[in-house]
C-alpha positions as CSV (number, residue, x, y, z in Angstrom):
1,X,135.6,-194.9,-38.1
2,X,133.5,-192.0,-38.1
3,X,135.6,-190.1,-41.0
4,X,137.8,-187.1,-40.7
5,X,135.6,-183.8,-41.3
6,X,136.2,-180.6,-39.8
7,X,132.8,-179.6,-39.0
8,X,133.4,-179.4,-35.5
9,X,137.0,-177.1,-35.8
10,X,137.0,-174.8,-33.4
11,X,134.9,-175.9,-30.7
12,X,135.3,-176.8,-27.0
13,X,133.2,-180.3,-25.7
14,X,133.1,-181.4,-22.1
15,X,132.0,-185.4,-22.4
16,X,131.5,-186.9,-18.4
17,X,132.5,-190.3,-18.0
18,X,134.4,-190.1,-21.6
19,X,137.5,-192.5,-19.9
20,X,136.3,-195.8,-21.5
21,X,133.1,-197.3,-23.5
22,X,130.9,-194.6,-24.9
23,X,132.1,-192.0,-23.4
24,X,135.4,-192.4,-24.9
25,X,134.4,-193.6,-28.3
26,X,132.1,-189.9,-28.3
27,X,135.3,-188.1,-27.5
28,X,137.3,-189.6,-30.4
29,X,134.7,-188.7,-32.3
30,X,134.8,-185.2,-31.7
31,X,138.3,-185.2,-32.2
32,X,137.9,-186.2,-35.5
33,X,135.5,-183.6,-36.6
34,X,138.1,-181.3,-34.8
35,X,136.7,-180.3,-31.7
36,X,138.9,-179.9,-28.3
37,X,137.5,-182.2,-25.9
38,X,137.8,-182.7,-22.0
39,X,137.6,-186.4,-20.7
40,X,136.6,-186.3,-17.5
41,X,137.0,-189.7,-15.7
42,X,136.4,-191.0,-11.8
43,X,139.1,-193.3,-11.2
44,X,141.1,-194.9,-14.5
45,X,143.4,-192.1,-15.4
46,X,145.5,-194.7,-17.3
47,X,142.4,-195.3,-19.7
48,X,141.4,-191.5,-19.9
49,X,145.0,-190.6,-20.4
50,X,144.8,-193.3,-23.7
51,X,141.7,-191.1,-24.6
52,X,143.6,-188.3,-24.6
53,X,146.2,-189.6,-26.5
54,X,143.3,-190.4,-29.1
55,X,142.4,-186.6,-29.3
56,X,145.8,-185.4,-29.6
57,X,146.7,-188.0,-32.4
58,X,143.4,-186.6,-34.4
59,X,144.6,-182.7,-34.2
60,X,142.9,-181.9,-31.5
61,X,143.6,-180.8,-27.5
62,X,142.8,-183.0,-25.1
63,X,142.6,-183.5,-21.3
64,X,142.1,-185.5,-19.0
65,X,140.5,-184.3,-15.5
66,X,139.1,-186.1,-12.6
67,X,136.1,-185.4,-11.1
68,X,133.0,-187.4,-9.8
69,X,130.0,-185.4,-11.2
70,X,127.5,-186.6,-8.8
71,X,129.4,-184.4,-6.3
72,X,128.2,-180.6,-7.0
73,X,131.3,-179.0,-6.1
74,X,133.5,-181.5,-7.8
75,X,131.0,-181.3,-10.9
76,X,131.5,-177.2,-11.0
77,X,135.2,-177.6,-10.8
78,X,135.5,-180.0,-13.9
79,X,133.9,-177.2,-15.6
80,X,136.5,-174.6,-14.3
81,X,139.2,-176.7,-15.0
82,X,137.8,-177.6,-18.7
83,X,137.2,-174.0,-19.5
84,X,140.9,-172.5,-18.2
85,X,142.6,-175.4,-19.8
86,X,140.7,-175.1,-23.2
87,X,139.1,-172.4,-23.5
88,X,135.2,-171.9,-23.3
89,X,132.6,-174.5,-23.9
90,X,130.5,-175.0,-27.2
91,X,129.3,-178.8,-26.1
92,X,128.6,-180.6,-23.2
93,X,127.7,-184.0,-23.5
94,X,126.3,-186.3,-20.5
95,X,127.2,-189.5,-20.2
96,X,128.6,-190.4,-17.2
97,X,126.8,-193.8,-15.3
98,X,127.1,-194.2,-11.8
99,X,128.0,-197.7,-10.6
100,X,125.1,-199.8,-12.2
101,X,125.8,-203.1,-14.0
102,X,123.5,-204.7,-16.8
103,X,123.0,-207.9,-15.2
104,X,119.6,-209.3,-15.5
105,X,120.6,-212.2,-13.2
106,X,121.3,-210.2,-10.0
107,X,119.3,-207.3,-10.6
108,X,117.5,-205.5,-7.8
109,X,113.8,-205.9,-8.4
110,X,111.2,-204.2,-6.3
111,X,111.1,-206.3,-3.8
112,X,114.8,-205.4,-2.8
113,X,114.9,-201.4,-3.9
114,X,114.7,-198.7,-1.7
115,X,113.8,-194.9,-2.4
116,X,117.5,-194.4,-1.4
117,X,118.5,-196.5,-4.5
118,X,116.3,-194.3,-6.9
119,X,117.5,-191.6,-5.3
120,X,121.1,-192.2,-6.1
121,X,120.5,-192.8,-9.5
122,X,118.2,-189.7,-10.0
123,X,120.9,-187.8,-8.8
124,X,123.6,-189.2,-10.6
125,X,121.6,-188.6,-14.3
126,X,119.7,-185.0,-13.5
127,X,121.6,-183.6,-10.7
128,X,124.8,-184.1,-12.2
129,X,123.6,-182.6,-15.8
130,X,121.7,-179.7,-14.2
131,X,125.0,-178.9,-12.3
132,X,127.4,-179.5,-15.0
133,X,125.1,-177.4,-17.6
134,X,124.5,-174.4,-14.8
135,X,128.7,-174.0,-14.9
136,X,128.9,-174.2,-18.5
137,X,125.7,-172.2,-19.4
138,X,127.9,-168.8,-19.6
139,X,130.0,-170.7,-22.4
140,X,127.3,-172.4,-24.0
141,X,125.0,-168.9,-24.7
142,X,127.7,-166.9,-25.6
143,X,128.0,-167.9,-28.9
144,X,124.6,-168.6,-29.8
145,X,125.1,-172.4,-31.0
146,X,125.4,-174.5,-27.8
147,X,125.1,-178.2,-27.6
148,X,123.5,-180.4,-24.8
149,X,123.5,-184.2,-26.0
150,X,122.7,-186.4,-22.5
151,X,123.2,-190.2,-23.3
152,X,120.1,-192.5,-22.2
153,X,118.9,-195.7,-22.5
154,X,116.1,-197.5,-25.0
155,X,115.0,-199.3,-21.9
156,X,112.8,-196.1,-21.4
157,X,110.8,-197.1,-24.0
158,X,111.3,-201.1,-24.3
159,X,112.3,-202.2,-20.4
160,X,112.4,-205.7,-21.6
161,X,114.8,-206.0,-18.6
162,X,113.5,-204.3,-15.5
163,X,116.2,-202.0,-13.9
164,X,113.3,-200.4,-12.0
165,X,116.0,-197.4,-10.6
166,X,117.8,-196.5,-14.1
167,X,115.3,-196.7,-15.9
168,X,113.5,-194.4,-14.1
169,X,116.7,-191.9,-13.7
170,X,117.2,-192.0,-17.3
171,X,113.3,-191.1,-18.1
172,X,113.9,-188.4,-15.6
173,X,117.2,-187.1,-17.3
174,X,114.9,-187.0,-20.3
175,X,112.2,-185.1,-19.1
176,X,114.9,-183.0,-17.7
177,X,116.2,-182.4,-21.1
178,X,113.0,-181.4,-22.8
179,X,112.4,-178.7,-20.1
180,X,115.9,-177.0,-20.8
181,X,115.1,-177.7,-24.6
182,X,112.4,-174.8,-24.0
183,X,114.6,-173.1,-21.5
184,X,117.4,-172.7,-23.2
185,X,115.9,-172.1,-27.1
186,X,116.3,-168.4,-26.3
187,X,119.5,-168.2,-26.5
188,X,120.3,-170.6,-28.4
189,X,121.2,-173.2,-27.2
190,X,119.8,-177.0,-28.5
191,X,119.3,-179.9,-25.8
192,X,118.8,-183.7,-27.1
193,X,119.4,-187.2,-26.1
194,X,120.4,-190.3,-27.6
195,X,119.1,-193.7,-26.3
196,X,121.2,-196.5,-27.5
197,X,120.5,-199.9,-27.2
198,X,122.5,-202.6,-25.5
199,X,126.4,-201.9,-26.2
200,X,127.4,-205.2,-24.9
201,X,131.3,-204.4,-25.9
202,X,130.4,-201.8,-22.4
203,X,131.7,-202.6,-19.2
204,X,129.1,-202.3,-17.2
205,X,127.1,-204.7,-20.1
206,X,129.3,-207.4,-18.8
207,X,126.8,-209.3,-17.2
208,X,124.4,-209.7,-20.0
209,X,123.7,-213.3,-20.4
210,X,124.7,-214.8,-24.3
211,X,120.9,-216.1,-24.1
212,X,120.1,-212.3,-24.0
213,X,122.0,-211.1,-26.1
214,X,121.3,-213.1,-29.0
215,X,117.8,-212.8,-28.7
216,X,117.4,-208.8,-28.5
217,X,120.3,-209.4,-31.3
218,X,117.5,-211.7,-33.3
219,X,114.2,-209.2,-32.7
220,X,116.7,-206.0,-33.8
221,X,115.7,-205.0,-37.8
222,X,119.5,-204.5,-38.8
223,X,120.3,-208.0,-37.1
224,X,123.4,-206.6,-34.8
225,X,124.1,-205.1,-31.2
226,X,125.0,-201.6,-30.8
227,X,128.8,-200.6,-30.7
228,X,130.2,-197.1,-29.1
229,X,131.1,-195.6,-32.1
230,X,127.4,-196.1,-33.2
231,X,126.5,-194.0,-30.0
232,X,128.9,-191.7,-30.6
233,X,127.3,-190.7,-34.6
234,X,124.6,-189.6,-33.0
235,X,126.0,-187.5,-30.3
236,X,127.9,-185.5,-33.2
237,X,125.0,-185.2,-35.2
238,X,123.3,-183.6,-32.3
239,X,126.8,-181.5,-31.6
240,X,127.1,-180.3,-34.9
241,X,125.5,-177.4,-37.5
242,X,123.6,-179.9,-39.2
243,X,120.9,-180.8,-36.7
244,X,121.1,-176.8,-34.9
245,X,117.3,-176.7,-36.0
246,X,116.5,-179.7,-34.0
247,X,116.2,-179.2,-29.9
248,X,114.4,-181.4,-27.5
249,X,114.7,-184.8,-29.4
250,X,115.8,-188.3,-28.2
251,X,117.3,-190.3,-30.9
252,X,116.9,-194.0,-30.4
253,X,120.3,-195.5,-31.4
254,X,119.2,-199.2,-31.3
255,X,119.3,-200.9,-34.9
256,X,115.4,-200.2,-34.7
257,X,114.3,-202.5,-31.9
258,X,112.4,-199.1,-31.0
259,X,111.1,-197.1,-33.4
260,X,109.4,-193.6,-32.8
């Protein structure tokens, strides 16, 4: 649990990809600290709709509303359709992956990548939060306290598993969110990322090897694996009053396997 504060009553959050894992542990969490929150989802609307459910339960609104956010139009509706069925948008958070499994087994190296794989992924990470932030920026300024929290990896630090074209993506989404970090200061909006760890509990972890596991498990300091809800502390930290000094930072959420 992530306790029951209030810090958060009052405000709107948009989390992409929010219908299982992460996504959806971040949106109970906002819930909780009493945001409204939209879980956008691709194709399980039985899972987001159990999200929802999640939101309601903690006293907030919730919806559920599918869209694929690597699609620009699709991307700008979601953000239509979040703002006239709650209201404006105070926090956006990016966490939506598209179609890439942990599996260190049958992993494309660079032998078998093309640019068009790189390209899919950039796309998927930066295109998808510059389009989604570009709808919601009239929301976001108008208050003078939006959030921007995109989710990462620690494997742009610590690749001990090459994943040549997310890794790369998710370096770029942060690079991405440093340069709207000094874009967006002026009106007040803050822009950070999070980089968890292996969350092995994660679907797309699933093909993480138990020989894996245990040893990034062994060479973590607090001896453990993340969890979502781990993920998700972070991303309200970020969304909250209490880090609205702090702008262009990426949190590693990763028991300490990378510290910076």
């Amino acid at each position: 649990m992530l306790g029951t504060s209030r810090m958060l009553e009052g405000r709107t959050a948009l989390v992409t990809g929010s219908g299982r894992g992460i996504g959806a542990a971040i949106a109970r969490g906002l819930a909780q600290h009493g945001a409204d929150v939209a879980v956008n989802y691709v194709r399980d609307a039985t899972s987001a709709e159990r999200v929802v459910a999640d939101v309601e339960a903690a006293g907030g609104r919730g919806v559920a509303i599918a869209a694929d956010v690597t699609d620009q139009e699709a991307a700008r509706r979601l953000v239509e359709e979040a703002r006239d069925r709650l209201g404006p948008l105070d926090i956006v958070v990016h966490n939506a992956l598209a179609g890439f499994a942990f599996d260190p087994r049958n992993r494309k190296t660079v032998w078998d990548l093309t640019a068009d794989d790189y390209a899919s992924q950039v796309n998927a990470a930066v295109g998808a939060a510059h389009t989604v932030t570009q709808a919601a920026l009239p929301d976001l300024q108008a208050h003078g306290r939006g959030r921007i929290v995109s989710v990462l990896s620690d494997l742009i630090e610590r690749p001990g598993v090459p994943y040549p074209e997310y890794v790369t993506a998710k370096s770029a989404l942060l690079g991405w969110s440093r340069s709207m970090a000094a874009e967006l200061g002026q009106v007040g909006v803050t822009v950070n990322c999070v980089a968890p760890g292996l969350v092995p509990s994660t679907g797309a972890a699933a093909g993480t090897d138990d020989h894996l596991r245990d040893s990034l498990e062994a060479a973590t300091p607090l001896r453990r694996l993340a969890e979502p809800e781990d993920v998700a502390g972070a991303v309200l930290a970020f969304a909250s009053d209490w880090l609205g000094f702090v702008t262009g930072a990426c949190l590693f959420v990763d028991g300490g396997l990378v510290m910076r």
